[in-house]
C-alpha positions as CSV (number, residue, x, y, z in Angstrom):
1,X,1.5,14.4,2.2
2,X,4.9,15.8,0.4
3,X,4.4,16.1,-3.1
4,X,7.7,14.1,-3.4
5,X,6.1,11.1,-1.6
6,X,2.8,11.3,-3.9
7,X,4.9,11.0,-6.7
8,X,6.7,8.1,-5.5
9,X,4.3,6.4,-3.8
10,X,3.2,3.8,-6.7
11,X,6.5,2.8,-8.1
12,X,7.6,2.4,-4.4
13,X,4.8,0.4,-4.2
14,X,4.7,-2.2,-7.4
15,X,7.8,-4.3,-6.7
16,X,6.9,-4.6,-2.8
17,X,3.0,-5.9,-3.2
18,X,3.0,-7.0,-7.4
19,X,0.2,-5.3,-9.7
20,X,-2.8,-6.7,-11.0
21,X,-4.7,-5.2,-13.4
22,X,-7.5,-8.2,-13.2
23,X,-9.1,-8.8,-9.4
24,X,-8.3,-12.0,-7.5
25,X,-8.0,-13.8,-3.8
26,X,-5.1,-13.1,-1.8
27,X,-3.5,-15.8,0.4
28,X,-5.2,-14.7,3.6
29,X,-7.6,-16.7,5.6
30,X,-9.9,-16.4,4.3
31,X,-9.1,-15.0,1.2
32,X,-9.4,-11.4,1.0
33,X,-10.6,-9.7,-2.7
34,X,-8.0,-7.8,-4.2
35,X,-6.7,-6.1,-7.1
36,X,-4.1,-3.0,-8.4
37,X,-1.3,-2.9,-5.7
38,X,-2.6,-5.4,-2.9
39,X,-5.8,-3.0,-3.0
40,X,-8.3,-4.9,-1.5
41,X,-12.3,-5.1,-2.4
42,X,-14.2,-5.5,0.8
43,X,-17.5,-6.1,-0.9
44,X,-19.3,-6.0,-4.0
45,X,-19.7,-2.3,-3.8
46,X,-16.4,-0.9,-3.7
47,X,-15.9,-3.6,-6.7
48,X,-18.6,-1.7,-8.7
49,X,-16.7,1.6,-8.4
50,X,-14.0,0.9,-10.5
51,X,-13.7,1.3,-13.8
52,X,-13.7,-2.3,-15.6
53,X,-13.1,-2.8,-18.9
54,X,-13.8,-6.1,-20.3
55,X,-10.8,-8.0,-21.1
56,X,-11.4,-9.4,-24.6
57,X,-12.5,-6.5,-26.4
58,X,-11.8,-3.3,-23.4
59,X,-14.8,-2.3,-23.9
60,X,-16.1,-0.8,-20.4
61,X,-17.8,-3.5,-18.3
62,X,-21.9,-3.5,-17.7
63,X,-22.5,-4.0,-13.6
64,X,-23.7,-7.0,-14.9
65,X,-20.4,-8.4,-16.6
66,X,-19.0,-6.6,-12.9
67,X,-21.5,-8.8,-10.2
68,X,-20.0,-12.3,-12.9
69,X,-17.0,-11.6,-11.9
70,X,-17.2,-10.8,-8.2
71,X,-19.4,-14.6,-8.0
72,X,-16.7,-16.2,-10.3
73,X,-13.6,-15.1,-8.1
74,X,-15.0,-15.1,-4.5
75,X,-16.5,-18.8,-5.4
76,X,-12.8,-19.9,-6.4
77,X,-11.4,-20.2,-2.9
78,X,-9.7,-23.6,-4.0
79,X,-7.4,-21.1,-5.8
80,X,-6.1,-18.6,-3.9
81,X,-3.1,-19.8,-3.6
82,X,-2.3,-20.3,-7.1
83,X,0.0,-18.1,-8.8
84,X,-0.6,-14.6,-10.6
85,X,-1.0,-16.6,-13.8
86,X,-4.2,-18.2,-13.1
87,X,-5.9,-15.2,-12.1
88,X,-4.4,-13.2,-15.2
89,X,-5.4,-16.1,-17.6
90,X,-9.0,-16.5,-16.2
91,X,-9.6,-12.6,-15.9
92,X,-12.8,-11.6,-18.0
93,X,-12.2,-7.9,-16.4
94,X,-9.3,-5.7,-15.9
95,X,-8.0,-2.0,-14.7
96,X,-6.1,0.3,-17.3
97,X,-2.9,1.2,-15.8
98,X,-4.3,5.1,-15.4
99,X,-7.1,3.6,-13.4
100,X,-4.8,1.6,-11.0
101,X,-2.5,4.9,-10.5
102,X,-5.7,6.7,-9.8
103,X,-6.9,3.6,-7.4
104,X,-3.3,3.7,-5.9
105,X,-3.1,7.5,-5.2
106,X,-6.9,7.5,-3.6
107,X,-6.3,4.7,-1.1
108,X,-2.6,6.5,0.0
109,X,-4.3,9.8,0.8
110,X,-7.2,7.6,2.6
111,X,-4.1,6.3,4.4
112,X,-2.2,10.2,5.4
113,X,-5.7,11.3,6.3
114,X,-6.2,8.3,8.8
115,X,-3.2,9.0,10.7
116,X,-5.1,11.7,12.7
117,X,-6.5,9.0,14.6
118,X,-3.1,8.7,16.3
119,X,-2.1,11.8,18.3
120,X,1.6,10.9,17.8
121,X,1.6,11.2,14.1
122,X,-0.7,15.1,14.0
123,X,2.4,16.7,12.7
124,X,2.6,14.5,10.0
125,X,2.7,17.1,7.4
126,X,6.0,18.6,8.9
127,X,8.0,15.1,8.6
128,X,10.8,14.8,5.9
129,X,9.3,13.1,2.9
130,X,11.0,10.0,4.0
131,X,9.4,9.4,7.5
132,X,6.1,10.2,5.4
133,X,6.7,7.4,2.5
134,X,8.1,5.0,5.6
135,X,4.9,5.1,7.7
136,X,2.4,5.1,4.5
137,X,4.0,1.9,3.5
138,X,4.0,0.0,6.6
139,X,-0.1,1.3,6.9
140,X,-0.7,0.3,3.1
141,X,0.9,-3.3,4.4
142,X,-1.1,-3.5,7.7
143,X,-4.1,-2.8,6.0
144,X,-6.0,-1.6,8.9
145,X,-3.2,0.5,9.6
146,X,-3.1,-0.5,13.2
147,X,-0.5,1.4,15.0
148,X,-1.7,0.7,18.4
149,X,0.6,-2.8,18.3
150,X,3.5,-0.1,18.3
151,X,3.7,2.1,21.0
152,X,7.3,2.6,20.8
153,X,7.2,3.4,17.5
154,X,4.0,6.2,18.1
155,X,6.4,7.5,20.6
156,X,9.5,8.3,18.1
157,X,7.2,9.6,15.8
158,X,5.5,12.1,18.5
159,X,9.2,13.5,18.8
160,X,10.7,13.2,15.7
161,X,13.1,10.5,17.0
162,X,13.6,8.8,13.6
163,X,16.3,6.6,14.6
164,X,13.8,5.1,17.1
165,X,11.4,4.7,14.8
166,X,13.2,2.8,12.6
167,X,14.4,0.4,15.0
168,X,10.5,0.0,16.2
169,X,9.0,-0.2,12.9
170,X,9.6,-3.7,11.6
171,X,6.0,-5.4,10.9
172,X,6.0,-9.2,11.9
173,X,7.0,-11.3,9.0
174,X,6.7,-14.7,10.6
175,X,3.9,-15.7,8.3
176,X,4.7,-13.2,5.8
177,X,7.6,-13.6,4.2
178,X,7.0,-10.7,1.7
179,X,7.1,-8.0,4.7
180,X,10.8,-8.8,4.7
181,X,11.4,-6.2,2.1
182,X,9.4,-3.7,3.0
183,X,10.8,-4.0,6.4
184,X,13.9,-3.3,5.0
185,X,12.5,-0.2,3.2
186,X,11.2,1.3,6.1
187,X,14.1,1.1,8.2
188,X,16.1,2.6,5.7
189,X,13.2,5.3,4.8
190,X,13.2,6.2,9.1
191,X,17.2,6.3,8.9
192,X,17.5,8.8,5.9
193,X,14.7,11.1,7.8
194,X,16.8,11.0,10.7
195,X,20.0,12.2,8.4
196,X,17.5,14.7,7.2
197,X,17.1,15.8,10.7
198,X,20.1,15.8,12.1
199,X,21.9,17.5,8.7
200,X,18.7,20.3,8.5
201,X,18.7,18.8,4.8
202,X,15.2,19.8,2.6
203,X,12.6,17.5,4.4
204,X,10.6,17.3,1.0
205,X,13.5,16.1,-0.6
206,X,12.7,12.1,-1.2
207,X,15.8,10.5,-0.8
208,X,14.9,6.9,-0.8
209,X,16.3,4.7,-2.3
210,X,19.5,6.5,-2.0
211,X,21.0,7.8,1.3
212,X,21.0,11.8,2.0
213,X,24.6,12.9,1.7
């Protein structure tokens, strides 16, 4: 991953999924765990590996005060719907902002390093900074970063056909109504890579959110 696209990565991010410093239940079905940037907590485990402090005094949480909270939250399935404010008012634990970046930038190089699965994507590392911040983010939204639903787009990305790309990239929003936006990032992230190509501009250059020139 370009250096440029690590350093971008989390504010990219924020306005796209929200930030929550506390943990709480998305609106899937069933709810899914989650906290930081839509960073979600598949079990009790990979809750216990974060660094919680406790919300009333930040003091740092005991695994104790951590196993309360997982029960409390994953038994409130009545409210995962409910706005940001309920979660943030009922918190007993939270994330320091430090800890979230740290959280943020972990799971993003999980992400580049999981594109090897996909033969299309092993030159990776070469792409402008833009294709590289374009397919982290529609991975980081797919969660399981399940490229196989988009052959055409694997096939743009094997040769560098950014144009392609982003006309193949769009996630289905049907349901989702906040994948609208990042849609709309990515194809604007593929078409400045392909300006990037076709102008032999600096491909570690982030240009997003402006267009290369």
């Amino acid at each position: 991953m370009r250096d440029s696209v690590r350093a971008a990565f989390l504010d990219f991010s924020k306005p796209l999924e929200g930030c929550m410093s506390c943990v709480y239940l998305d609106t899937h079905n069933p709810p899914l765990v989650t906290t930081g940037v839509g960073n979600m907590l598949p079990n009790l485990a990979a809750m216990l590996d974060l660094p919680w402090r406790l919300r009333t005094t930040g003091a740092a949480a005991t695994q104790a005060d951590i196993v309360n909270e997982w029960n409390r939250v994953t038994a409130a399935t009545s409210h995962s719907h409910d706005s940001s404010d309920y979660w943030i008012r009922t918190a007993a634990l939270h994330l320091l902002p430090n800890d979230i970046a740290t959280l943020v930038a972990s799971k993003a190089e999980e992400f580049a390093e999981g594109l090897s699965a996909y033969p299309q994507f092993n030159r990776f590392e070469q792409w402008p900074a833009d294709a590289q911040l374009g397919i982290l983010s529609m991975g980081w939204a797919m969660g399981d970063a399940d490229f196989m639903e988009f052959p055409h787009f694997r096939a743009a990305c094997a040769v560098q056909d950014w144009k392609t790309a982003a006309a193949e990239c769009a996630m289905d929003a049907t349901h989702n109504p906040g994948l609208v936006p990042r849609n709309k990032a990515n194809h604007q992230l593929f078409l400045n890579a392909a300006i990037v190509k076709e102008k032999g501009l600096d491909p570690s250059k982030l240009y997003y959110p402006y267009i290369p020139d």
